[in-house]
Every structure is written in structure tokens, then in C-alpha cells.
C-alpha positions as CSV (number, residue, x, y, z in Angstrom):
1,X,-8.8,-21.2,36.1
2,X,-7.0,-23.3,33.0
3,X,-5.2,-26.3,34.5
4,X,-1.3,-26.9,34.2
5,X,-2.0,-29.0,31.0
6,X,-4.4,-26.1,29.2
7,X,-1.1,-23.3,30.2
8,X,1.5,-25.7,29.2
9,X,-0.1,-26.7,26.0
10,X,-0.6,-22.5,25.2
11,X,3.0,-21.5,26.1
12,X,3.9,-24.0,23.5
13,X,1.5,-22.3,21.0
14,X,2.4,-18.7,21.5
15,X,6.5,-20.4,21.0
16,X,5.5,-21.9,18.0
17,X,4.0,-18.5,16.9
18,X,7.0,-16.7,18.4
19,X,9.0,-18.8,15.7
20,X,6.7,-17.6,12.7
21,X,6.7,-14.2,13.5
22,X,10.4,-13.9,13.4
23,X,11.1,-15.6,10.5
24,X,8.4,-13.7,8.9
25,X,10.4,-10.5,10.2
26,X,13.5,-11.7,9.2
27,X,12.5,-12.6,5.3
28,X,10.5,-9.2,4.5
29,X,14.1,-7.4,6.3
30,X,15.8,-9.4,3.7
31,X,13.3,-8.2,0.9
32,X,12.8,-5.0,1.7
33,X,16.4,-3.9,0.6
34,X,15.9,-4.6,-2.9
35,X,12.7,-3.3,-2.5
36,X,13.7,-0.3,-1.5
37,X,16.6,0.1,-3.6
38,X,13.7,-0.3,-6.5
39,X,11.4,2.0,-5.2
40,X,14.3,4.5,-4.6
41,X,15.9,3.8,-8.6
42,X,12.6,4.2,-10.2
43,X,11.8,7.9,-8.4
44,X,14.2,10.3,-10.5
45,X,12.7,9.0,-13.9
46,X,9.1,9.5,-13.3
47,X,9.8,12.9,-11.4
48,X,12.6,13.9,-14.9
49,X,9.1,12.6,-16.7
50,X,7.1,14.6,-15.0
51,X,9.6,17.7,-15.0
52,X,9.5,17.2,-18.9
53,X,6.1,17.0,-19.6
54,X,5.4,19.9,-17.0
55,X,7.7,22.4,-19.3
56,X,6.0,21.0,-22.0
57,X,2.5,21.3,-21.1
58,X,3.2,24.7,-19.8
59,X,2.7,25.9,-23.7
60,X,-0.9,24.5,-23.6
61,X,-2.3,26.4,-20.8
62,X,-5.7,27.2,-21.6
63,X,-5.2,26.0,-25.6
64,X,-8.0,24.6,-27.6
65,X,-5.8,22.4,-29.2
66,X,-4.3,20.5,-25.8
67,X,-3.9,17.4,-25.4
68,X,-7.0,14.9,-24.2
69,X,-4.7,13.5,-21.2
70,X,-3.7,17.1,-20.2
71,X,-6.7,19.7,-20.4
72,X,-8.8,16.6,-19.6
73,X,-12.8,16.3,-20.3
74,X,-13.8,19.9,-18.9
75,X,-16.0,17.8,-16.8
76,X,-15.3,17.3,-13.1
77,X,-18.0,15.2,-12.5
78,X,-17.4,11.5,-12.9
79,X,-13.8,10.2,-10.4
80,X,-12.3,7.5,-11.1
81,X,-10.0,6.5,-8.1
82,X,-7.4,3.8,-8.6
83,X,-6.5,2.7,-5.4
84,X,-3.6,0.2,-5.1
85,X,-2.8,-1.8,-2.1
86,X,-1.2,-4.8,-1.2
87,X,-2.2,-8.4,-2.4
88,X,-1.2,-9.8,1.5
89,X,-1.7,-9.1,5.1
90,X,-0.1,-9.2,8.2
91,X,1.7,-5.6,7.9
92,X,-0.1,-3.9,10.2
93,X,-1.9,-0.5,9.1
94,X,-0.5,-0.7,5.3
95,X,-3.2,-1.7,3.2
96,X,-5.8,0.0,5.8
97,X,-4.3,3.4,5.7
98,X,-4.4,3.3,2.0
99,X,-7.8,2.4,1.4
100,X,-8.8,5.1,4.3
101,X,-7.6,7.9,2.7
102,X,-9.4,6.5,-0.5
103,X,-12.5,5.8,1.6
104,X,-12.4,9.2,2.7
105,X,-12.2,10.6,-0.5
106,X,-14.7,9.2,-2.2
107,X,-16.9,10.1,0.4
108,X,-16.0,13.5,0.3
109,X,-17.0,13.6,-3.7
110,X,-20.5,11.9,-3.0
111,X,-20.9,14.5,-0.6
112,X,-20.4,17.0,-3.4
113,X,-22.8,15.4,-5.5
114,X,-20.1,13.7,-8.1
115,X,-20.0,10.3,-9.6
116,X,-17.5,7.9,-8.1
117,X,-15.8,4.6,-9.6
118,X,-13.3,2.7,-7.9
119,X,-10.2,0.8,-9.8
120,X,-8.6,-1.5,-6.9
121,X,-5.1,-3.1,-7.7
122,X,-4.4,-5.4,-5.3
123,X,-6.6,-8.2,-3.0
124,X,-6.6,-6.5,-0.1
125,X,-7.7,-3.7,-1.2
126,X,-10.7,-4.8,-3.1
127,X,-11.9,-6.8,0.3
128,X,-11.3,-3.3,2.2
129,X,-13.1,-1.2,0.0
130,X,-16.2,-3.7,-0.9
131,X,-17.5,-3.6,2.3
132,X,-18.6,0.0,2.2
133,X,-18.4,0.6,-1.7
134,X,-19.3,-2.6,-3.5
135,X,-21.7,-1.1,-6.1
136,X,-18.9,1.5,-7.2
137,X,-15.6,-0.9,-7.5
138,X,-15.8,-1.4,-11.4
139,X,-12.7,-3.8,-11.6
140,X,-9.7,-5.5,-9.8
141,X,-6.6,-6.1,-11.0
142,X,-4.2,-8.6,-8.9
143,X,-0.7,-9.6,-8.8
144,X,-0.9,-12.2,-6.5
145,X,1.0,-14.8,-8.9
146,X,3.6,-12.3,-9.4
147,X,6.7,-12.9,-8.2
148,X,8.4,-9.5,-9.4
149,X,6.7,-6.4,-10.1
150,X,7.7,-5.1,-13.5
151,X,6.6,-2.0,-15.9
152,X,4.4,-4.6,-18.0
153,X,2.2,-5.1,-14.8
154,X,2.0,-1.1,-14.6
155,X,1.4,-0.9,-17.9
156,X,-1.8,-3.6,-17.7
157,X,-3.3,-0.8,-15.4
158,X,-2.5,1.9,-17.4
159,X,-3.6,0.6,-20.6
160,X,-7.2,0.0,-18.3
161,X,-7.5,3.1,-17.4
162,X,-6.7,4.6,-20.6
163,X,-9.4,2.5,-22.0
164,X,-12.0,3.7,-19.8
165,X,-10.8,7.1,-20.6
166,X,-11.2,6.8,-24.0
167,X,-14.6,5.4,-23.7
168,X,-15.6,8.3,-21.3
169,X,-16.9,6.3,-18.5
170,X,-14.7,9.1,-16.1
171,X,-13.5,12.4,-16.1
172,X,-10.9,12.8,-13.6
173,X,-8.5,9.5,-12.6
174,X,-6.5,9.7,-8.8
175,X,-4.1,7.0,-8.0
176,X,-3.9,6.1,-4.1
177,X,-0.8,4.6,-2.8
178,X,2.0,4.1,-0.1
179,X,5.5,6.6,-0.3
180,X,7.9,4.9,1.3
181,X,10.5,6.6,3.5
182,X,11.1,4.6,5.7
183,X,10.8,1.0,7.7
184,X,8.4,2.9,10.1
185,X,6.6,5.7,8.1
186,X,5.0,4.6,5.1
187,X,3.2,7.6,3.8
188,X,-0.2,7.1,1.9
189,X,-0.7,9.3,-0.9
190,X,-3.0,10.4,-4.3
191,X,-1.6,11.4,-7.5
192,X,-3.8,13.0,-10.1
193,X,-3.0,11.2,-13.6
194,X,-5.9,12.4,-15.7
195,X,-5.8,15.1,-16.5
196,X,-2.1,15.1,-15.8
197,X,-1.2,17.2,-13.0
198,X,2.7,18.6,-12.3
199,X,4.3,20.7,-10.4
200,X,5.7,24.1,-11.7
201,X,8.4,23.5,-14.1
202,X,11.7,24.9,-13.2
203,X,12.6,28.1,-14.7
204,X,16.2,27.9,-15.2
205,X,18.8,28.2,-18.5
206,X,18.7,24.5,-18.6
207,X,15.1,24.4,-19.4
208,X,14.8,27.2,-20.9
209,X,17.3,26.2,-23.6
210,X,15.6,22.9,-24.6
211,X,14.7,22.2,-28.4
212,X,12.0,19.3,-29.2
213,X,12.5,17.1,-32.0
214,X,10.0,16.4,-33.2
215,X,7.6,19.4,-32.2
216,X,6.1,19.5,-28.7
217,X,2.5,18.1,-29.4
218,X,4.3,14.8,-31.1
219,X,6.6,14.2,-27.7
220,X,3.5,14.9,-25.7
221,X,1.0,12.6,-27.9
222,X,3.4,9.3,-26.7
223,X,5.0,10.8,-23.4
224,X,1.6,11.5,-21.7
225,X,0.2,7.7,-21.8
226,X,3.8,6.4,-21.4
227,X,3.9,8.7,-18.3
228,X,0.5,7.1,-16.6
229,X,2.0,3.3,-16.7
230,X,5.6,5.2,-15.4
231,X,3.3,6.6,-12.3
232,X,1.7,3.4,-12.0
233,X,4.9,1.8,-11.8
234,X,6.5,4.2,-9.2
235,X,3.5,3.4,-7.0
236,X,3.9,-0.1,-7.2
237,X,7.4,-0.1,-6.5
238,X,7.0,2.6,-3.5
239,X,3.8,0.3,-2.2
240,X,6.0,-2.8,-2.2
241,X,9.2,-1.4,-0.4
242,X,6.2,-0.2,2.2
243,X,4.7,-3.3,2.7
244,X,7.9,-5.0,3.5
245,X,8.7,-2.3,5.6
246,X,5.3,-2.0,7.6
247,X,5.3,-6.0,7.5
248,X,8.8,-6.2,9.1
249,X,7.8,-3.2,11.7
250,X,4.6,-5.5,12.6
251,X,6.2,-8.9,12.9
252,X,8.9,-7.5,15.5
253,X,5.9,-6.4,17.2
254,X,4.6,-9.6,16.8
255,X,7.5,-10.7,18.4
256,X,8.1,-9.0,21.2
257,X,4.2,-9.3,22.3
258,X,4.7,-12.9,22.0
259,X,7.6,-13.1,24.2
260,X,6.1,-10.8,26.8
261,X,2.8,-13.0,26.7
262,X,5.4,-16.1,27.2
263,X,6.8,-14.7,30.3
264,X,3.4,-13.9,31.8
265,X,2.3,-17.2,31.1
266,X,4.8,-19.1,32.6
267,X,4.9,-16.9,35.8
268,X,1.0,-18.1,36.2
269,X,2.3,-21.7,35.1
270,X,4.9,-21.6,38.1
271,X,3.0,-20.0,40.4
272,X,-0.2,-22.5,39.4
273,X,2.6,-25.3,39.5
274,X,3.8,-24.1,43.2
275,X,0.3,-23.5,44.7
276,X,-0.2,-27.3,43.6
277,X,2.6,-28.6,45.3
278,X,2.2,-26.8,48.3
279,X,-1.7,-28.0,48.6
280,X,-0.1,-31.3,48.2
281,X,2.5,-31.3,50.8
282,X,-0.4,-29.8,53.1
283,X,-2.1,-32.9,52.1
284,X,0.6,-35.3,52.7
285,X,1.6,-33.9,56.4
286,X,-2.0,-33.7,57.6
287,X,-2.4,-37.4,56.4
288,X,0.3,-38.1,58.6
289,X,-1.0,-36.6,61.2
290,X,-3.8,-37.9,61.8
291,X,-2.4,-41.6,61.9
């Protein structure tokens, strides 16, 4: 049984820890706002992007003449999965929830018999992923210096992958990454860039009336790797409001499982602290007695 000195000296610790946690809590609540309101400004442009280029691509269907970044390779053998996580800890399931949905589909295309590379953006990521798929993680790309995301960071990833592209060392490129929607549900998701995947554009007179200056294949020849870096960005901006948000969800946890491990510990301190006094007093009244 720890002595009075070993519980006292422990309550103090899981105090001192108590303290940490909270301000922790309180300063990714205080970043998460403008995180979010980031994350949340930067998702009509990349889905009007994507709405563009899908009503533009729709004229390339099955065309010869396509571009490289929308038919793709014709190949589906060689993945490349850029997987982007956090460069920090401490928010609970994140970064882990990320990187198991990219675990699990990589595993799934080894299965299959494809060829599998792995693009990690982000620390924790990386030291996830390495344990299991060290051989396959061809580069990392951090941010840890960086104080503020912007669209040059995106756009060092973008113009990576782009560069591997061009060099054929993949034939298909998946991005992994956290949507945010709210403080408690941080959603993790892959986004097929290469060849570049949209949803069915819409069909009404709006669309329909759209004239391209210059011709389609010209817009699509600088929107297409433009768009990669502005999917890049979205991700980052979406994993960031998420890790504040999964960070401030974990540190009240913290918290609160730090206060409840300070009332059980003083209850065994005062009951350790009474037991003593009483064996005492026992002591004292017998001594007595017997003289």
C-alpha cells in the first residue's frame, strides 16, 4: 500500500496535469474557430472547381485526345496513396483513424495483386504508417515549422505528386484525410485526384449555357493541376479544423478523468490518513493503560 507521502506527492502530479490538460483544451477551443471558419471558406471553391471541371470533362468521356490528369494512364495497377495527417498528438483517434482507413486500403490493393506507394504529409502519420508499410512510404512531407497553413504548402504536395505522375512511377493517386463537421465527428475520408474523379455535373440552364474562352481543352490543361493543389488545400484546411477539434474533445476528457482520478485519490488519502490516526490513538490509550 503507497504511504501518505507516495499519495500526497501523486495527487499533486495528476493536479499539475489537470492544469495542462485544460489549458491545452482551452487554446485548441480558441483555434479551432478560425480553423473552422477556414476549412468551411475554402469548401465552396474547390467543390465550384470541381463542378467546373466536371461539366467540362464530361465532353472527353471516352476521347482519345483527353487530358493525361483526367482519362489517366489506362493502367490501374500502380496506387499511389497520399495520406495526410497531423504533425502532433494528443487528439485522441485523429491521426489513427486516418492512417486506418489508409492502412486498410492499401491492404486491400496488395490483396488484389497491385502495386502500392505511400505519400505521408504529416509526422504522425509517417510514424503510424512505417511500422507496417516502411518499404512502400516513398516520401514525407512536414509542416511542423509551419505556423499557418497556406495554398503554397498545398501546392509543394501537388507539385510532388504531379512529378511522380509525369515520371510514371503511379497510375492512380488517392488522398486520405479528415472532413470536419464537427468538434466531435471528424470524418476520415479518400479523394481520388488522378485521374480526376467528380461527381455528375448538374444539368441545369445555368450550365448548360456556359461558353469557354478560350476552348475547353486550354481551361482544362491549367485547371486540372491547379485543381490537385486546391484539393490538397481543402484537406489540409479540413484536417486542421479536425485536429483542433478532436484535440479539444480529448483534453476535456483529459480533464475530467483527471479530476475523477483526484477525487478517488484523496478519498484513499483520507481514509489512509484516518486509519493512521486511529491506530495511533489505539496506541496512545493502551500505553496508558498499561502504566
Amino acid at each position: 500500500m503507497a504511504s501518505l507521502k507516495d499519495l500526497k506527492n501523486r495527487i499533486a502530479s495528476v493536479k499539475s496535469t489537470q492544469k495542462i490538460t485544460k489549458a491545452m483544451q482551452m487554446v485548441a477551443a480558441a483555434k479551432l474557430r478560425r480553423a473552422q471558419e477556414a476549412a468551411e471558406a475554402a469548401r465552396p471553391y474547390a467543390e465550384r472547381m470541381g463542378n467546373v471541371l466536371a461539366a467540362l470533362g464530361a465532353a472527353y468521356a471516352g476521347r482519345q485526345d483527353a487530358p493525361a490528369l483526367l482519362a489517366g494512364t489506362g493502367r490501374d495497377q500502380v496506387h499511389l496513396l497520399v495520406v495526410a495527417t497531423g504533425e502532433r498528438g494528443l487528439a485522441g483517434g485523429f491521426n489513427s483513424s486516418i492512417a486506418r482507413l489508409a492502412r486498410e486500403t492499401a491492404q486491400k490493393l496488395i490483396g488484389e495483386g497491385k502495386t502500392v506507394k505511400i505519400l505521408t504529409v504529416g509526422r504522425k502519420g509517417n510514424d503510424i504508417l512505417k511500422r507496417v508499410f516502411a518499404d512502400r512510404i516513398v516520401d514525407t512531407i512536414s509542416f511542423r515549422e509551419v505556423r499557418q497553413l497556406g495554398y503554397v504548402n498545398a501546392s509543394q504536395v501537388g507539385e510532388k505528386i504531379l512529378a511522380m505522375y509525369a515520371a510514371g512511377e503511379f497510375d492512380v493517386a488517392t488522398l486520405f484525410y479528415s472532413r470536419f463537421r464537427s468538434v466531435i465527428a471528424q470524418i476520415p475520408t479518400a479523394q481520388q485526384l488522378i485521374p480526376a474523379k467528380f461527381e455528375a455535373p448538374a444539368t441545369d440552364a445555368e450550365t448548360l449555357n456556359y461558353e469557354y474562352e478560350p476552348d475547353e481543352e486550354a481551361i482544362l490543361e491549367d485547371l486540372l493541376p491547379r485543381n490537385i493543389s486546391v484539393q490538397i488545400f481543402r484537406a489540409l484546411l479540413e484536417n486542421n479544423a479536425s485536429f483542433f477539434g478532436a484535440q479539444m474533445s480529448a483534453m476535456d476528457n483529459a480533464t475530467r478523468n483527471a479530476g475523477d482520478m483526484i477525487k478517488r485519490l484523496t478519498l484513499v488519502y483520507n481514509r489512509q490518513r484516518q486509519a493512521q490516526i486511529t491506530k495511533e490513538l489505539i496506541e496512545i490509550i493502551s500505553g496508558a493503560e498499561a502504566l
